[in-house]
mmJSON file of the N, C-alpha and C atoms, coordinates in Angstrom:
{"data_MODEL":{"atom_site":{
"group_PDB":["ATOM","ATOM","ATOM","ATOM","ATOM","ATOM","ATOM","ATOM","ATOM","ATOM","ATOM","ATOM","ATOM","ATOM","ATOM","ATOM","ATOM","ATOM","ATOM","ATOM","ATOM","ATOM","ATOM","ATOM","ATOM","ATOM","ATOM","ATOM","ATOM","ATOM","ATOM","ATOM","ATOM","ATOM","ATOM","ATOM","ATOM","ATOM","ATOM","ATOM","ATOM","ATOM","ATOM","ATOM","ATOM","ATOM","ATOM","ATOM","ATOM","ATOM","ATOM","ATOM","ATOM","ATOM","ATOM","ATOM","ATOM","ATOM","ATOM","ATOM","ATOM","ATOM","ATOM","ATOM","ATOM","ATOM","ATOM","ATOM","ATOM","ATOM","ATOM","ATOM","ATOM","ATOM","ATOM","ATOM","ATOM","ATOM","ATOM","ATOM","ATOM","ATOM","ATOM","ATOM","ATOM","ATOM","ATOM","ATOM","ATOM","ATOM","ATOM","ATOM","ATOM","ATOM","ATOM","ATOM","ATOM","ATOM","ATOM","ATOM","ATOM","ATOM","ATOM","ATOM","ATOM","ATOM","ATOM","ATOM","ATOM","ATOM","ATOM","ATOM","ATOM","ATOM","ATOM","ATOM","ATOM","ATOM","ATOM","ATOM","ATOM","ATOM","ATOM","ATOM","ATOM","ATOM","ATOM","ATOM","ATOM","ATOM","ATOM","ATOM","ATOM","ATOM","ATOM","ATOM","ATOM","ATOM","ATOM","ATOM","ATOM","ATOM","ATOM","ATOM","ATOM","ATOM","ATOM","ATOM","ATOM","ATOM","ATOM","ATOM","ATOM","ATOM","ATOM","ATOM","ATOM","ATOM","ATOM","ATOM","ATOM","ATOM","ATOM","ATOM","ATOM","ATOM","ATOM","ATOM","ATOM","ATOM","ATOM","ATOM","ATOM","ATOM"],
"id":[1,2,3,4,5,6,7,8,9,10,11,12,13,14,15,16,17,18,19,20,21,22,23,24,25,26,27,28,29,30,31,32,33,34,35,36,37,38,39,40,41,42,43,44,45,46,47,48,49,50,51,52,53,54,55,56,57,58,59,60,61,62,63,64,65,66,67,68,69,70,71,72,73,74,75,76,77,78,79,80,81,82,83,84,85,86,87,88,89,90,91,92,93,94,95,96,97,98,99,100,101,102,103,104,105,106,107,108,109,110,111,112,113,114,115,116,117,118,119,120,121,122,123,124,125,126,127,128,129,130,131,132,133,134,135,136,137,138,139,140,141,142,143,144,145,146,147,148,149,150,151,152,153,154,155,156,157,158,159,160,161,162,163,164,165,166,167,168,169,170,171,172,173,174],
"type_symbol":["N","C","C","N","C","C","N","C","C","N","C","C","N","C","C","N","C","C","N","C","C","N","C","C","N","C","C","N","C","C","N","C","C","N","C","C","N","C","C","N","C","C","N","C","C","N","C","C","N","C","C","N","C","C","N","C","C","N","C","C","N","C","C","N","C","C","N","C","C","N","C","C","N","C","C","N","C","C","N","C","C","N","C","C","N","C","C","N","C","C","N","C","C","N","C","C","N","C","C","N","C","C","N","C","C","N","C","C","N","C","C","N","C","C","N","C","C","N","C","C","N","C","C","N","C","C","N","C","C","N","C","C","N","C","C","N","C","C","N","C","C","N","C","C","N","C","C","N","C","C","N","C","C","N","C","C","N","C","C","N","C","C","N","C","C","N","C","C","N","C","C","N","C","C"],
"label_atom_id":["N","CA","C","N","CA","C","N","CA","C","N","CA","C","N","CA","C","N","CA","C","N","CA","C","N","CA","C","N","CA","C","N","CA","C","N","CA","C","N","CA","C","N","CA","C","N","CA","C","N","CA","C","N","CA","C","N","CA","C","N","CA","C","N","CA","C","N","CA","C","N","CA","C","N","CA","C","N","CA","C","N","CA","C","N","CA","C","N","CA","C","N","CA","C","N","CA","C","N","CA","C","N","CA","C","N","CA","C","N","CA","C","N","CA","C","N","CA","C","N","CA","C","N","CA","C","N","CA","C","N","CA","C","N","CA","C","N","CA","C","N","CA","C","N","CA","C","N","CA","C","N","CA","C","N","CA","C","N","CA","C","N","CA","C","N","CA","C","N","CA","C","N","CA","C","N","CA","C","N","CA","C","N","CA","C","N","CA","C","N","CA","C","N","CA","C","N","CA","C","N","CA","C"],
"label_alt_id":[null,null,null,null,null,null,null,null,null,null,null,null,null,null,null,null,null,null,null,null,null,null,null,null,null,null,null,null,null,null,null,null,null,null,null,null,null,null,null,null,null,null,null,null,null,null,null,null,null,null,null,null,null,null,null,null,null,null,null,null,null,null,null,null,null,null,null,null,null,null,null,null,null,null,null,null,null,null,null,null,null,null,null,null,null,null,null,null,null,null,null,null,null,null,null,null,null,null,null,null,null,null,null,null,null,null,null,null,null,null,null,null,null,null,null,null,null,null,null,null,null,null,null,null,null,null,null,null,null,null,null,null,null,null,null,null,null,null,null,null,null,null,null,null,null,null,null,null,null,null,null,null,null,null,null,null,null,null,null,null,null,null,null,null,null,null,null,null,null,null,null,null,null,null],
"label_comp_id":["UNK","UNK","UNK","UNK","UNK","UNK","UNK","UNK","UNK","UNK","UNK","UNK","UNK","UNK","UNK","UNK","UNK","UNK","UNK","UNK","UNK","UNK","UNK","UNK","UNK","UNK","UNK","UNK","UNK","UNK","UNK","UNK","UNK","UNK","UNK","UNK","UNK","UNK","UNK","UNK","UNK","UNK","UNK","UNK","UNK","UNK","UNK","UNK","UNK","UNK","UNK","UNK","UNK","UNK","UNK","UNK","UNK","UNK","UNK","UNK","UNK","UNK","UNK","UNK","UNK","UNK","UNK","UNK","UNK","UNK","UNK","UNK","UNK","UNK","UNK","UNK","UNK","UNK","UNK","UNK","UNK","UNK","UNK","UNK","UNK","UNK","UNK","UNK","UNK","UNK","UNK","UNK","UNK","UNK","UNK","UNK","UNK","UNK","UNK","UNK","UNK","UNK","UNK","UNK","UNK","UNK","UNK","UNK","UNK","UNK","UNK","UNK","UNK","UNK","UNK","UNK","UNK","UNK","UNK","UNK","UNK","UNK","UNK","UNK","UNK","UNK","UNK","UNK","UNK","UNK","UNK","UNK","UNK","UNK","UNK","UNK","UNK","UNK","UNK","UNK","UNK","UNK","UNK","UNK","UNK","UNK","UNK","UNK","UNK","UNK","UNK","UNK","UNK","UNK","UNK","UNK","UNK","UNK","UNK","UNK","UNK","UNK","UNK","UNK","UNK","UNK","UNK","UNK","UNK","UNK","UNK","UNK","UNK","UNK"],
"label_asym_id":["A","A","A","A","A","A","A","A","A","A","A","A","A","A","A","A","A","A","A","A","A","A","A","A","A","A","A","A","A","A","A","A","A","A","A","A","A","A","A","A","A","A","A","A","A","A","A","A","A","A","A","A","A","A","A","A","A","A","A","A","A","A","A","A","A","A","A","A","A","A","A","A","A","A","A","A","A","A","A","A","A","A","A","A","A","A","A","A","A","A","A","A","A","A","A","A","A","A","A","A","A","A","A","A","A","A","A","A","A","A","A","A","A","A","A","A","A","A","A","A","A","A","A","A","A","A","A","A","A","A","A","A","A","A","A","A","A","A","A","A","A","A","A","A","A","A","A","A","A","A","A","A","A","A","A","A","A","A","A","A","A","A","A","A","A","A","A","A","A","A","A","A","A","A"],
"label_entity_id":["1","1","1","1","1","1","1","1","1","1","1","1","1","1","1","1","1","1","1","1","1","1","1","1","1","1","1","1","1","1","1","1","1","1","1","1","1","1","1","1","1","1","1","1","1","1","1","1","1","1","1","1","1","1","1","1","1","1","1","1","1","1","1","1","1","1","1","1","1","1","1","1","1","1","1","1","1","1","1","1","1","1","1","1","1","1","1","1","1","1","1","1","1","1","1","1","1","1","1","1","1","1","1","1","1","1","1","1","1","1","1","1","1","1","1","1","1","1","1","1","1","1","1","1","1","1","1","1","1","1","1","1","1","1","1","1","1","1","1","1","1","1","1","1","1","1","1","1","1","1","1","1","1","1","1","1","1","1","1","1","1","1","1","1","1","1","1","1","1","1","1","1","1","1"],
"label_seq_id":[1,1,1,2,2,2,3,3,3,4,4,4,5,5,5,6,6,6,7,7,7,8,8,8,9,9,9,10,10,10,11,11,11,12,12,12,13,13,13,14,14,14,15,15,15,16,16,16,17,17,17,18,18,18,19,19,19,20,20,20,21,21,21,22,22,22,23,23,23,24,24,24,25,25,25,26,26,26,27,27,27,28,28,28,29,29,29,30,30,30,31,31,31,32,32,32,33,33,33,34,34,34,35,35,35,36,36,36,37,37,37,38,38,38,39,39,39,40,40,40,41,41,41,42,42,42,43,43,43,44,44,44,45,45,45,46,46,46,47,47,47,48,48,48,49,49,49,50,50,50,51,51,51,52,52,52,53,53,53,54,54,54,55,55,55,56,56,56,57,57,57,58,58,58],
"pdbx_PDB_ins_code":[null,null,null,null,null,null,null,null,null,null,null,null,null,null,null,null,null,null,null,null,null,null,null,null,null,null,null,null,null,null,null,null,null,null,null,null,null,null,null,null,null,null,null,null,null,null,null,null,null,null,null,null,null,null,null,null,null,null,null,null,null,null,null,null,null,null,null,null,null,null,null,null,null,null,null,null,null,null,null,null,null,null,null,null,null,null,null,null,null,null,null,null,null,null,null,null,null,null,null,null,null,null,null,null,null,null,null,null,null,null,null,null,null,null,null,null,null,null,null,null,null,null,null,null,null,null,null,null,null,null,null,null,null,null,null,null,null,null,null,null,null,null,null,null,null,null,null,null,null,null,null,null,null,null,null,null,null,null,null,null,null,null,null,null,null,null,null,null,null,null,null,null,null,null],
"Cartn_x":[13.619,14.627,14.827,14.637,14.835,16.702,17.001,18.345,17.954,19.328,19.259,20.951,20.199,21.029,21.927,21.763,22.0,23.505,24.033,25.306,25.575,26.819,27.377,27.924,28.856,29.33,28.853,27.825,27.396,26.988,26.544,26.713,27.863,28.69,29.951,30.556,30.346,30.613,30.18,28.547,27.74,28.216,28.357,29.268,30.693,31.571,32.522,32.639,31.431,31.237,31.363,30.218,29.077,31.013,31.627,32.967,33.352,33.75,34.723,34.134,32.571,32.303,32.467,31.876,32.348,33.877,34.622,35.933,36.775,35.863,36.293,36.367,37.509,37.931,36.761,36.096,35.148,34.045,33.867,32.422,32.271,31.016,31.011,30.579,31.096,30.261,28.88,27.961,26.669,26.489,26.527,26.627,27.271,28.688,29.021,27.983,27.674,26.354,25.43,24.618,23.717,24.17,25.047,25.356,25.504,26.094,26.281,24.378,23.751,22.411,21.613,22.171,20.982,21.632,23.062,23.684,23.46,22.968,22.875,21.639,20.539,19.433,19.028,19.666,19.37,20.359,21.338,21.9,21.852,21.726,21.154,22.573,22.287,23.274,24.051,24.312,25.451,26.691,26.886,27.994,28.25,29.714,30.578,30.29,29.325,29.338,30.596,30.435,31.787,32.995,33.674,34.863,35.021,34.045,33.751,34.082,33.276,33.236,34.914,35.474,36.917,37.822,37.872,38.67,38.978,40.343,41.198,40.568,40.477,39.645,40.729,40.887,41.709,41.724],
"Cartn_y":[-31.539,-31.304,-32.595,-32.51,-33.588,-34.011,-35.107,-35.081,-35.914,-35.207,-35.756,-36.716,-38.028,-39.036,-39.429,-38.627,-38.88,-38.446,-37.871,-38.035,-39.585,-39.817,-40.985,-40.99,-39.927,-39.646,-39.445,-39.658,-39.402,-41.181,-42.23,-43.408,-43.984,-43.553,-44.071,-43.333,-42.361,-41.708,-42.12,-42.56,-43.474,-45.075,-45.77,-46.529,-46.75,-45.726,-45.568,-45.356,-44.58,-44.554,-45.494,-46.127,-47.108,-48.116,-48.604,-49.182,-48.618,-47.307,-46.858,-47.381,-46.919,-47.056,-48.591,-49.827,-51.261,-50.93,-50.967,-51.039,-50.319,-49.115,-48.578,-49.178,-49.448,-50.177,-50.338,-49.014,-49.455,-50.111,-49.95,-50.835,-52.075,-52.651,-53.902,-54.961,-56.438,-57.405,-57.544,-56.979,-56.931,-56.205,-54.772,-53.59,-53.956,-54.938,-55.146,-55.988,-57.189,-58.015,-57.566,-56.252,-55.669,-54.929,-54.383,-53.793,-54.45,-55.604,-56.581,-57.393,-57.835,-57.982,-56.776,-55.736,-54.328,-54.305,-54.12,-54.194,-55.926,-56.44,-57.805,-57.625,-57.008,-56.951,-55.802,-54.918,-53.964,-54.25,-54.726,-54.942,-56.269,-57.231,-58.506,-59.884,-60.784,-61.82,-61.901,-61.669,-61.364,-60.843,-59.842,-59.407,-59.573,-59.478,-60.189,-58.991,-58.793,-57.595,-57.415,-58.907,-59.069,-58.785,-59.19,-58.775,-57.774,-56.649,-55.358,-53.915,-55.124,-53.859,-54.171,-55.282,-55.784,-55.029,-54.527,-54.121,-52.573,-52.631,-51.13,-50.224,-49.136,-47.873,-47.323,-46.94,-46.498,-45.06],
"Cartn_z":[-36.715,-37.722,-38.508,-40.151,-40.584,-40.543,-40.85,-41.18,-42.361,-43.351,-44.48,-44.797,-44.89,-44.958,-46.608,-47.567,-49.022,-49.02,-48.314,-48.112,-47.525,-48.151,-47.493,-46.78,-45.948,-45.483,-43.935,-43.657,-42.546,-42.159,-42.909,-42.06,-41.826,-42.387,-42.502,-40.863,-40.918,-39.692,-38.871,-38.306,-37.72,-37.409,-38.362,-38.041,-37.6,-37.961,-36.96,-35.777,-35.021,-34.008,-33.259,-33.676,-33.19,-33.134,-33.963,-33.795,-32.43,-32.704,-31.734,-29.997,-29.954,-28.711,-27.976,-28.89,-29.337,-28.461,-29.15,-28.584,-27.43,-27.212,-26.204,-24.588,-23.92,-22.718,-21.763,-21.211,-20.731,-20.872,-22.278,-22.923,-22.202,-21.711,-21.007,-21.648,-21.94,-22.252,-22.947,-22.201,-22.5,-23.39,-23.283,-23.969,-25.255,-25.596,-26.585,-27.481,-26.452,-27.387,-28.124,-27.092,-27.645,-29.147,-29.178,-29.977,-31.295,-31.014,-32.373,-32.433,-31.592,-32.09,-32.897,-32.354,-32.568,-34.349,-34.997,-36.02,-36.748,-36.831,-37.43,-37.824,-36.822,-36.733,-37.8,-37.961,-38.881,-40.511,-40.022,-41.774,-42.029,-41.378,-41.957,-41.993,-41.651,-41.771,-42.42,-43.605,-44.477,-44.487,-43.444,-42.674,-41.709,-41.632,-41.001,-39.895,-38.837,-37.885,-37.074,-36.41,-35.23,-35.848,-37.258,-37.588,-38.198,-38.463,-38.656,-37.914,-36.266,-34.862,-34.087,-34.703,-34.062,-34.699,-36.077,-36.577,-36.135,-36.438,-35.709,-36.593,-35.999,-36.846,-37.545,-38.647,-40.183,-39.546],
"occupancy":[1.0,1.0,1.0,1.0,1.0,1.0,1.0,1.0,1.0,1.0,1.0,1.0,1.0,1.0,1.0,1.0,1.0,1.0,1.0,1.0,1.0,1.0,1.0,1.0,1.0,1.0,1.0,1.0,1.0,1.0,1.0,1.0,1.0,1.0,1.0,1.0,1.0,1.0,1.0,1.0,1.0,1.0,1.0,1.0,1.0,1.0,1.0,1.0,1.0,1.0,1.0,1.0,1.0,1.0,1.0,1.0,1.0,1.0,1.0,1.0,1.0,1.0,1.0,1.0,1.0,1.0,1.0,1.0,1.0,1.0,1.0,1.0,1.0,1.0,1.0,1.0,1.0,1.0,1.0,1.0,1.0,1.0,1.0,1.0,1.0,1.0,1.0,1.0,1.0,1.0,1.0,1.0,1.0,1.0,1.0,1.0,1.0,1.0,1.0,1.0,1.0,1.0,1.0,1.0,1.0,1.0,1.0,1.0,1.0,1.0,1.0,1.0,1.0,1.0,1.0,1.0,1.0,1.0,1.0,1.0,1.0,1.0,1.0,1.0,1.0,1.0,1.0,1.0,1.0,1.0,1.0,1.0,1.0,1.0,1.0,1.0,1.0,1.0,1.0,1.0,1.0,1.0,1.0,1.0,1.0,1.0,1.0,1.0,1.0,1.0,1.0,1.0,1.0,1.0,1.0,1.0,1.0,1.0,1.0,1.0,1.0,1.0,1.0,1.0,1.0,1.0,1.0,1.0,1.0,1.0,1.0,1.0,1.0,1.0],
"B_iso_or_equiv":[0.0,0.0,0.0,0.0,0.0,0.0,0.0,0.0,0.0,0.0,0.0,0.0,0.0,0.0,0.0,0.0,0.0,0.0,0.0,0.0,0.0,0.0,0.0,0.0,0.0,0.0,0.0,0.0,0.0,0.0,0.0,0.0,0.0,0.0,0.0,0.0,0.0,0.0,0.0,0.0,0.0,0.0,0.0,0.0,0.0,0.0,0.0,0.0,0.0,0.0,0.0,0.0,0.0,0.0,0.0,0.0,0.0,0.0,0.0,0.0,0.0,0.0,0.0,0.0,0.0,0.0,0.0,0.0,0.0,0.0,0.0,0.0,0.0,0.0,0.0,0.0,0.0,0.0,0.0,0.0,0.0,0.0,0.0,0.0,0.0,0.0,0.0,0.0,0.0,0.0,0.0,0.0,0.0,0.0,0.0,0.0,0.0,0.0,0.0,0.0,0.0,0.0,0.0,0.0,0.0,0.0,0.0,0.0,0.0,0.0,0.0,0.0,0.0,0.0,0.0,0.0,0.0,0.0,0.0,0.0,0.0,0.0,0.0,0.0,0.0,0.0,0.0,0.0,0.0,0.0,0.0,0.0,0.0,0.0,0.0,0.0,0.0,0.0,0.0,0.0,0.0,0.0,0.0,0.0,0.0,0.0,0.0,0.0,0.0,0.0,0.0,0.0,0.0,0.0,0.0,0.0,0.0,0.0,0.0,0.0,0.0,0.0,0.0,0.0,0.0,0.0,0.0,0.0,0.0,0.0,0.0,0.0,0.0,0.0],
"pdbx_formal_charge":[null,null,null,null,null,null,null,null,null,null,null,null,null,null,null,null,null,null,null,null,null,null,null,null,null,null,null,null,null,null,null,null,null,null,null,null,null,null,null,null,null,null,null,null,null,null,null,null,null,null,null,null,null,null,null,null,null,null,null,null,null,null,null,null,null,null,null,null,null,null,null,null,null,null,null,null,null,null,null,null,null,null,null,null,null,null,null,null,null,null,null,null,null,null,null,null,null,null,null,null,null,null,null,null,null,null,null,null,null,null,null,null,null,null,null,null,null,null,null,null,null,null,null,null,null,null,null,null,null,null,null,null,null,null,null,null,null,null,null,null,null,null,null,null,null,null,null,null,null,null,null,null,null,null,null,null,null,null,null,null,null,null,null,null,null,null,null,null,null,null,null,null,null,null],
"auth_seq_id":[1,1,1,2,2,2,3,3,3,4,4,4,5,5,5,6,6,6,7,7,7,8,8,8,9,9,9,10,10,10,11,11,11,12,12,12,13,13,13,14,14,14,15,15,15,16,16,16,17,17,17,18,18,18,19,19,19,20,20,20,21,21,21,22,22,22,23,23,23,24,24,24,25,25,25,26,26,26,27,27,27,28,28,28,29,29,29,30,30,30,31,31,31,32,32,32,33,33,33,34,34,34,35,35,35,36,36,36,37,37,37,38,38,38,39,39,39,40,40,40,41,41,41,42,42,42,43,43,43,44,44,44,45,45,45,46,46,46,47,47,47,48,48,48,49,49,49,50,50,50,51,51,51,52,52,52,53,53,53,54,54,54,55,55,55,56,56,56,57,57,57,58,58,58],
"auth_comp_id":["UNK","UNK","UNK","UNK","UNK","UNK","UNK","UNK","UNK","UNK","UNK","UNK","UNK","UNK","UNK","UNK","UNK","UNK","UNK","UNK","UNK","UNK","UNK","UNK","UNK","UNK","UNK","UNK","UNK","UNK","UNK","UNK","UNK","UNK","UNK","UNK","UNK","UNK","UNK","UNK","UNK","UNK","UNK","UNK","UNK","UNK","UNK","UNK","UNK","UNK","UNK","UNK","UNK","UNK","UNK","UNK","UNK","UNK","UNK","UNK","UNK","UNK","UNK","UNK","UNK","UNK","UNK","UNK","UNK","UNK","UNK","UNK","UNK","UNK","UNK","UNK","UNK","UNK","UNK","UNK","UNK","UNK","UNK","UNK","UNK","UNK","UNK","UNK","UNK","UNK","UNK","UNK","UNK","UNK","UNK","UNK","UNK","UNK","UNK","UNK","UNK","UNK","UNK","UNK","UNK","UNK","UNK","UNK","UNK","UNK","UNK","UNK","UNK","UNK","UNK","UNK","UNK","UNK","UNK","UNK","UNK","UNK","UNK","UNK","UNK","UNK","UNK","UNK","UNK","UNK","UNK","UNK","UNK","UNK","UNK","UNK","UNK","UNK","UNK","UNK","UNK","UNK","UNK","UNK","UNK","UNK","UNK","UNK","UNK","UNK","UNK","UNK","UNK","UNK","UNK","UNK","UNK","UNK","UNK","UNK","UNK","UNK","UNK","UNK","UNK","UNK","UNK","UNK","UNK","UNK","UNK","UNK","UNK","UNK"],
"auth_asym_id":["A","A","A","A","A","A","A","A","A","A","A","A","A","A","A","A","A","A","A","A","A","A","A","A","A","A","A","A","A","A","A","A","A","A","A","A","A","A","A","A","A","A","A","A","A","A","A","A","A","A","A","A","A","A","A","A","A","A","A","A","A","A","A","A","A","A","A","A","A","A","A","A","A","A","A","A","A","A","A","A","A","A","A","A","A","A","A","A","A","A","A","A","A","A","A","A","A","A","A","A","A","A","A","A","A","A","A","A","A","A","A","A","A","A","A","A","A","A","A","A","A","A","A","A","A","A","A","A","A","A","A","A","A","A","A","A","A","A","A","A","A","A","A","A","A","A","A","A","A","A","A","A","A","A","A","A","A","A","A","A","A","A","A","A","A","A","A","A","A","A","A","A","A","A"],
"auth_atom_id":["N","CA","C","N","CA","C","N","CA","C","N","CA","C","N","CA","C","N","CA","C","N","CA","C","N","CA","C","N","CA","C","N","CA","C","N","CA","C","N","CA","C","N","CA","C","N","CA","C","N","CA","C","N","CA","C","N","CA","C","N","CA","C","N","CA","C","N","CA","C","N","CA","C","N","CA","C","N","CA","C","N","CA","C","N","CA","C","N","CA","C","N","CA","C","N","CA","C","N","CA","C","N","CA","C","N","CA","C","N","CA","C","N","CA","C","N","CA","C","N","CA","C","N","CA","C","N","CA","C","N","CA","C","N","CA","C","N","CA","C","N","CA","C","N","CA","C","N","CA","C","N","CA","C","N","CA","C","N","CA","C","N","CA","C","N","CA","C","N","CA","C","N","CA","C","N","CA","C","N","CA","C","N","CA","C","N","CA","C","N","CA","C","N","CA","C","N","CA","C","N","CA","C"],
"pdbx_PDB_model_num":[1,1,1,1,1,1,1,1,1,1,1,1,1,1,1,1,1,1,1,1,1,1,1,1,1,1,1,1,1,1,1,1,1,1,1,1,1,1,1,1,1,1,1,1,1,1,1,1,1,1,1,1,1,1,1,1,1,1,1,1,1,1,1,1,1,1,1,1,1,1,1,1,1,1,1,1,1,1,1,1,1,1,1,1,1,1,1,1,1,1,1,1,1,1,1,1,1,1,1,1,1,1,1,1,1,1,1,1,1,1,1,1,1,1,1,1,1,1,1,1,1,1,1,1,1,1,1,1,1,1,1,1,1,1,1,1,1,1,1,1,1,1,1,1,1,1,1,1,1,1,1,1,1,1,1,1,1,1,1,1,1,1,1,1,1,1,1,1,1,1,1,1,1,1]
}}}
């Protein structure tokens, strides 16, 4: 099944996730690192990842 990404609305959703799980209590240390390498690694130095995945979800 393809998915079609031309909505915006669907990374935006993707990245909220990807936040929510980040912040969720159990998330561990590691698991958080990875997460901010795997996101740096794909959108590039320029953003601020860590004060991105810290921020309270709207």
């Amino acid at each position: 099944m393809k998915i079609d990404v031309i909505n915006g609305h669907l990374p935006k959703q993707c990245m909220e996730m990807v936040r929510n799980i980040y912040n969720h209590p159990n998330t561990n240390k590691h698991t958080k690192q990875f997460i901010r390498f795997e996101l740096q690694r794909i959108l590039g130095r320029e953003y601020d990842i860590k004060g991105y995945l810290q921020e309270k979800s709207k």
